[in-house]
C-alpha positions in Angstrom: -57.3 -15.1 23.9 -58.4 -13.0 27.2 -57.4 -9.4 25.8 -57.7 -7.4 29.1 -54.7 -9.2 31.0 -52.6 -8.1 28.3 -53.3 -4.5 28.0 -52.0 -4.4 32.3 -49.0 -1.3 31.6 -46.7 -3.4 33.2 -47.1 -6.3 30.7 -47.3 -4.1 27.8 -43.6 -2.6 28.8 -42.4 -6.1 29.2 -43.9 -6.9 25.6 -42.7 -3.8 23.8 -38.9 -3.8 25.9 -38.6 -7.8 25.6 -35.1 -8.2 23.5 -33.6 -11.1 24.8 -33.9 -14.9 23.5 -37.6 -16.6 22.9 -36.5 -19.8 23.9 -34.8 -18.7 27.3 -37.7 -16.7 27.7 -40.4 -19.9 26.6 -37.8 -22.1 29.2 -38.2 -19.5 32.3 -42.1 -19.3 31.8 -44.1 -16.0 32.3 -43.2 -13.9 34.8 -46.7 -12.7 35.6 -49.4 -14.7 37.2 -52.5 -14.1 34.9 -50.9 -14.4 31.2 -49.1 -17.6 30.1 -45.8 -18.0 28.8 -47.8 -18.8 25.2 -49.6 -15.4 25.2 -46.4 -13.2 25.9 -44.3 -15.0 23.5 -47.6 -14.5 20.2 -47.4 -11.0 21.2 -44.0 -10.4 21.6 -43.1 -12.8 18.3 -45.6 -10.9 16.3 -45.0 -7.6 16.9 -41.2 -7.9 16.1 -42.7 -9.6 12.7 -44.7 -6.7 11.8 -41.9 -4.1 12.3 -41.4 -3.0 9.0 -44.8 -4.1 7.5 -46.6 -2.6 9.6 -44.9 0.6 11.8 -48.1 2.4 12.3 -49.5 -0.7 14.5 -45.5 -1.5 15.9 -45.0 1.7 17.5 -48.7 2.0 18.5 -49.2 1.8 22.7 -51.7 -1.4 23.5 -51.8 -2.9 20.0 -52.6 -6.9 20.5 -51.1 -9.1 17.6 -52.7 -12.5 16.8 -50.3 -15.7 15.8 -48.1 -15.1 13.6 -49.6 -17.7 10.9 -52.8 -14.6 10.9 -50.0 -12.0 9.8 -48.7 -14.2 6.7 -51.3 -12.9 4.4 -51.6 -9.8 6.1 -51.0 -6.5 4.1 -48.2 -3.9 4.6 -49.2 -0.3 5.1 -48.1 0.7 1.6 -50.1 -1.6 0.1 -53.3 -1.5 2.0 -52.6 2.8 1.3 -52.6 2.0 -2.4 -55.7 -0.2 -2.5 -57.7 1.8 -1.0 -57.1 4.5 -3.5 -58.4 2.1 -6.1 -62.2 1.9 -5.3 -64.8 4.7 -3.8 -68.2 5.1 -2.5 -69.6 5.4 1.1 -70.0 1.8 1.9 -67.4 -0.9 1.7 -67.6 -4.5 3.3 -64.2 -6.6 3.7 -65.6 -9.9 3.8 -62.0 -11.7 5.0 -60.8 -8.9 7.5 -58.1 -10.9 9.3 -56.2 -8.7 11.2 -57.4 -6.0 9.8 -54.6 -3.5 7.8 -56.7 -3.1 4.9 -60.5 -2.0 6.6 -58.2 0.3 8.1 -57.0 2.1 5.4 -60.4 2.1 3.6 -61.7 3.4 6.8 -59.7 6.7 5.5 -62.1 6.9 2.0 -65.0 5.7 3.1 -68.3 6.6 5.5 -68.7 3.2 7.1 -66.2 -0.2 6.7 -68.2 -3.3 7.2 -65.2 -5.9 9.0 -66.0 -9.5 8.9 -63.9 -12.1 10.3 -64.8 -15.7 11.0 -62.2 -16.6 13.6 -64.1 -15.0 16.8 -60.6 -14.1 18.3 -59.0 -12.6 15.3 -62.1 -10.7 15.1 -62.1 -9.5 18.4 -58.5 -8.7 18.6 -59.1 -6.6 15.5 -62.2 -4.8 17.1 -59.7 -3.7 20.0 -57.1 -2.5 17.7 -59.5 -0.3 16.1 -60.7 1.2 19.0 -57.2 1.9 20.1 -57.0 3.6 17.2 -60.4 5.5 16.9 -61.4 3.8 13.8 -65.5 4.5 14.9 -66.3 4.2 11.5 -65.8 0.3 11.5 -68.1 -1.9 12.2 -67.0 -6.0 13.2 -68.4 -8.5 12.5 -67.7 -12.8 13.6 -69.5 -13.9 10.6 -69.1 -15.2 7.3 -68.1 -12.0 5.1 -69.0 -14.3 1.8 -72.8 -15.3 3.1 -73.3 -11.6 4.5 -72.2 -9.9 0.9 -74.3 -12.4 -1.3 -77.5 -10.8 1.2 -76.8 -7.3 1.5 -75.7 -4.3 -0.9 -72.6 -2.4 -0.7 -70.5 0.2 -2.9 -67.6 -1.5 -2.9 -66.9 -5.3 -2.0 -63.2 -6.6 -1.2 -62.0 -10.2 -0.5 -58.7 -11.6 0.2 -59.2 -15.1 0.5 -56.8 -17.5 2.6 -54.3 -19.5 0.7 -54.3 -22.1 3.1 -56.4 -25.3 2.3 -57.7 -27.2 5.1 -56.3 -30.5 3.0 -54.2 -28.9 0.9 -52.0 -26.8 2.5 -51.1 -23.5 1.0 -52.3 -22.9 -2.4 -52.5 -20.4 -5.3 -54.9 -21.2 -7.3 -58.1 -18.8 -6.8 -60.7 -21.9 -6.7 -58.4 -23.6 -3.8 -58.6 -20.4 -1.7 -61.3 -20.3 1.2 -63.9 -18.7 0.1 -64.2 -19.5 -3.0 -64.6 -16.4 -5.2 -65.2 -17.9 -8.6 -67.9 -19.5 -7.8 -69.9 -16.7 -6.0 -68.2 -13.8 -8.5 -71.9 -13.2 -10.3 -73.6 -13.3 -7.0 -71.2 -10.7 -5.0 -71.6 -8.5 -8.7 -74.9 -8.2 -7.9 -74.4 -6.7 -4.7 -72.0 -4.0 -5.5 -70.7 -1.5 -7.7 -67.1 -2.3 -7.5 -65.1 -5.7 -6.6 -61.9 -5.3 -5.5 -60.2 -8.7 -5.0 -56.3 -9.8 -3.7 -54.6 -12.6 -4.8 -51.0 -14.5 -4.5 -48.3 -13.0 -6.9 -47.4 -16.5 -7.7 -51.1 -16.5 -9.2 -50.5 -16.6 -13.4 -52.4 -13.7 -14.8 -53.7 -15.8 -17.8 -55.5 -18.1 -14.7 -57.4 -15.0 -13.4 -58.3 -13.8 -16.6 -59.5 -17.3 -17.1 -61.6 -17.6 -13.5 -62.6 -14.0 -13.6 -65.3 -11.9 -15.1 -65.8 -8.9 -16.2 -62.4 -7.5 -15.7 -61.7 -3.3 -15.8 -58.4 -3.4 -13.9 -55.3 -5.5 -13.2 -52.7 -4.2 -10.7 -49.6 -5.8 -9.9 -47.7 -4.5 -6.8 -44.4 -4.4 -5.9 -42.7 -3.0 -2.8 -38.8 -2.9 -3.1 -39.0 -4.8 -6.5 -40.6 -8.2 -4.9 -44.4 -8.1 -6.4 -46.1 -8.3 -3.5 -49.9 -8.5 -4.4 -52.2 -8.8 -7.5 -55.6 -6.8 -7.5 -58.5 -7.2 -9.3 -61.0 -4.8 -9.9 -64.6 -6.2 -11.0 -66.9 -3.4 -11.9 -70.8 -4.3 -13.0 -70.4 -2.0 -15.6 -67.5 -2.2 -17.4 -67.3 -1.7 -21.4 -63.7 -0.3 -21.9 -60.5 -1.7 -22.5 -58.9 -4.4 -19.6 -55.8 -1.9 -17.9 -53.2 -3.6 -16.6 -51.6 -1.5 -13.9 -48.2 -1.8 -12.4 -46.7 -0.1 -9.5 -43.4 -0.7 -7.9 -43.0 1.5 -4.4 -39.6 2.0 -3.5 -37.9 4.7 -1.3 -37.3 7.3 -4.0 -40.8 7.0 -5.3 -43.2 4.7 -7.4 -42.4 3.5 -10.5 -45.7 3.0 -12.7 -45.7 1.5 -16.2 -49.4 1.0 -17.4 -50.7 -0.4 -20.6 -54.1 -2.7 -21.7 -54.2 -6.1 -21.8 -55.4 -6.5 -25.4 -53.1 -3.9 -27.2 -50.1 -4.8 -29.5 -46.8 -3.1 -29.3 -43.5 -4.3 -31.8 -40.7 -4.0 -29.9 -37.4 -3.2 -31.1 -33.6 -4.8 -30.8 -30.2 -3.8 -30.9 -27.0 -4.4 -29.5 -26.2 -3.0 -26.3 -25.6 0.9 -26.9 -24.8 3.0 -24.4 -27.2 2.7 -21.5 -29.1 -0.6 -19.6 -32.4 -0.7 -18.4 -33.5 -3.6 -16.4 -37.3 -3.7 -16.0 -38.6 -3.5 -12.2 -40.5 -7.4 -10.8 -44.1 -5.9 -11.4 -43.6 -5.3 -15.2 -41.9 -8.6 -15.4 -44.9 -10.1 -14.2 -46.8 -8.7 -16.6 -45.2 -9.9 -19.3 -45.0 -6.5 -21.1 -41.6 -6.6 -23.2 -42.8 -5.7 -26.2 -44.6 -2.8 -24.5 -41.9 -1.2 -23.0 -39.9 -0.6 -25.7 -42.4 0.4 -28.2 -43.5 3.0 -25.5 -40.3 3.8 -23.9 -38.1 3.8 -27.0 -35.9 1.4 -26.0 -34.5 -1.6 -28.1 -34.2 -5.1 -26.5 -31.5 -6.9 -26.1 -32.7 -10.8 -27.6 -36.6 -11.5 -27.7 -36.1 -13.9 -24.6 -33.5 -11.3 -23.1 -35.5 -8.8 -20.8 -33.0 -6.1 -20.8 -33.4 -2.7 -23.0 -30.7 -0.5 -23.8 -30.5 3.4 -25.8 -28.1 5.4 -26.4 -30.2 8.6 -24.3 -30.8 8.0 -21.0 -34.3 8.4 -19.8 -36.6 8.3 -17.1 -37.0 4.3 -16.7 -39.2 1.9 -14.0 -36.4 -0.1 -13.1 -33.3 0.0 -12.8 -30.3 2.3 -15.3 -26.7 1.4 -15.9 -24.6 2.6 -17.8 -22.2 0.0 -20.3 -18.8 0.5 -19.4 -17.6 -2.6 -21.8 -19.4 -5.3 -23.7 -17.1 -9.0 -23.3 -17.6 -11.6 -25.6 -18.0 -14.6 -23.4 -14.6 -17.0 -24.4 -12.4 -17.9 -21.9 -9.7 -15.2 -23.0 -11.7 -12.4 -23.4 -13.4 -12.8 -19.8 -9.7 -13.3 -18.5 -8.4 -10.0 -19.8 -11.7 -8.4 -18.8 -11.9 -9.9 -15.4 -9.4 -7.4 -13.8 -11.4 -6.8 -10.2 -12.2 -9.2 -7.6 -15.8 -8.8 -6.6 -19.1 -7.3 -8.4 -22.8 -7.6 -8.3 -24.0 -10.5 -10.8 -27.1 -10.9 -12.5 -27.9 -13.6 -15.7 -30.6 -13.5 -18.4 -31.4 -15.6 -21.1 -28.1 -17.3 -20.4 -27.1 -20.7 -19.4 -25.0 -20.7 -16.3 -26.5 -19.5 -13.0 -25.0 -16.7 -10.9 -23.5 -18.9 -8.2 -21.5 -21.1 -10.8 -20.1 -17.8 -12.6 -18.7 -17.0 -9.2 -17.2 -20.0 -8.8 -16.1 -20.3 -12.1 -14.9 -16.5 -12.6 -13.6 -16.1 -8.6 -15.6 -13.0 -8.4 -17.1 -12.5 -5.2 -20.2 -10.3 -4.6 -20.5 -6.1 -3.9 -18.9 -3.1 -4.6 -19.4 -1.2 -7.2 -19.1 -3.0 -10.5 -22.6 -5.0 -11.9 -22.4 -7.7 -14.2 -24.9 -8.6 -16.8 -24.5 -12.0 -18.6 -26.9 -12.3 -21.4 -27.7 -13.5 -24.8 -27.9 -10.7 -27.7 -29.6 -10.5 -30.4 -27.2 -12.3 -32.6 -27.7 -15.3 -30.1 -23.9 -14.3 -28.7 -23.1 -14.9 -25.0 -21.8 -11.8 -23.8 -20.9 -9.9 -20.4 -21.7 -6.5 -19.9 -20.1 -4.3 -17.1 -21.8 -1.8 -16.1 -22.1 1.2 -13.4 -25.8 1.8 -11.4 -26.9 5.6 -13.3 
């Protein structure tokens, strides 16, 4: 892709003003001589596809934006922020740079950012960003970042390899992804002090632990309770426990709940008391029930049910309610219980799914009132109706 036709100011306005309908626009054709129809609609596409993700780079003057299949994997800013604060030294190579979010942030921590991209046009593109932004510190590279790290030595080393398989499509598992880290992990050790790796959230944790060695940290991050990445961090030397990290950003603050992988914690169960706690996504990745309420004092509702409750209410990464009434579930409780017309309905550990209790109940969703259909620890089907603390 030419960059310097696109940076005219006239085009630029028309990319950053553009509001109207893609296809009318992709029917009319471009409306300037020396940048296709194709090029205006990648930029104008992407940029409205980063707009949350990434407002540093969407309200940025003569930012270029690659396809938008090159911004699927990309990092948000909150993310790439909170990686960044993981690792340290002075030199740091990101040896799958893409579009380049994350060698921006660790351009922030560290001396010099080695940027290595394979695709010559996603490299360049990100070259141009960083100069818009007067990144000097990073240095880009068209090469392969994998071949370059197994040669040369580094602080820290970070990879976030593709999840899209030439054959296979898009994939998850870590030996599928291009490159392939498992097989080089020794090798890259080697050459740094730290690894920092990213993988899919789908990936199971039990799978890394499995393909990975040796491990010091686990992070799981959420943003808006959807876990949004899983990070790795490899370090040569690394005789304490494994910590298992979990972060969930949302906009009154991150929620943290850490523990190690190898400890044991007895959780406790009771009835529903006063108060509901629903754990946020990145601590139900982590599969840290137990944990929670051992550490948070907190009883459980079933061993299968993921739902504490207390009678004290208390600082909680998740979400609080408070139990207005507990319903048996039989047909002539929930009809004497069921006297409002809408609510927000969530299930666990319970056999019918959300969309048939609507149908079933004639509740339709919003407002004020949240549902909880569970299983307690008697093995009872019960509603709960609660109010958000």
């Amino acid at each position: 892709m030419p960059i310097t036709p696109l940076l005219n100011k006239e085009i630029q306005e028309f990319i950053r003003d553009f509001e109207g309908n893609i296809s009318e626009l992709a029917f009319a054709g471009s409306p300037f001589e020396n940048v296709s129809i194709q090029e205006l609609i990648q930029q104008i596409e992407s940029r409205r596809r980063i707009e949350k993700k990434l407002p540093t780079w969407f309200n940025t003057a003569n930012i270029l934006f690659p396809p938008k299949l090159n911004l699927e994997q990309t990092s948000s800013e909150i993310t790439a922020k909170y990686k960044a604060s993981l690792v340290k030294g002075t030199t740091i190579a990101d040896i799958t740079g893409g579009f380049g979010v994350d060698s921006f942030y660790f351009a922030e921590k560290f001396k010099t950012v080695h940027h290595f991209e394979t695709n010559p046009n996603l490299a360049e593109l990100a070259k141009h960003n960083f100069g818009v932004f007067g990144k000097e510190n990073i240095h880009c590279h068209a090469a392969d970042g994998l071949q370059t790290a197994l040669n040369s030595k580094y602080d820290v080393i970070y990879a976030d390899p593709s999840r899209r398989h030439d054959s296979k499509g898009k994939v998850f598992f870590l030996s599928d992804c291009e490159p392939n880290i498992p097989n080089n992990i020794s090798e890259i050790l080697k050459n740094c002090n730290q690894f920092l790796l990213k993988t899919s959230p789908m990936l199971d944790i039990s799978v890394g632990l499995n393909e990975l060695q040796p491990i010091s940290e686990i992070h799981i991050v959420a943003v808006d309770n959807e876990v949004k990445e899983l990070l790795w961090l490899l370090q040569k030397e690394n005789s304490g426990a494994l910590k298992v990290k979990t972060v969930n950003f949302t906009k009154k603050g991150a929620e943290t709940f850490d523990f190690d992988w190898n400890e044991r914690a007895m959780a406790t169960y009771d009835l529903p008391q006063k108060y509901l706690y629903e754990p946020n996504a990145a601590i139900l990745k982590s599969g840290a029930f137990d944990m929670v309420s051992e550490k948070l004092k907190v009883n459980k509702l079933h061993k299968n049910t993921h739902l504490y409750t207390g009678e004290d209410l208390i600082d909680f990464p998740g979400r609080r309610f408070s139990i207005e009434q507990t319903v048996p579930y039989s047909k002539k409780q929930m009809r004497a219980a069921l006297n409002f017309k809408k609510a927000n309905i969530a299930t666990r550990n319970f056999p019918e799914s959300v969309e048939t209790l609507r149908k079933k109940w004639k509740i339709a969703d919003g407002g004020e009132i949240y549902l909880f259909f569970e299983t307690n620890l008697d093995d009872k089907k019960e509603m709960l109706i609660c109010s958000k603390v």
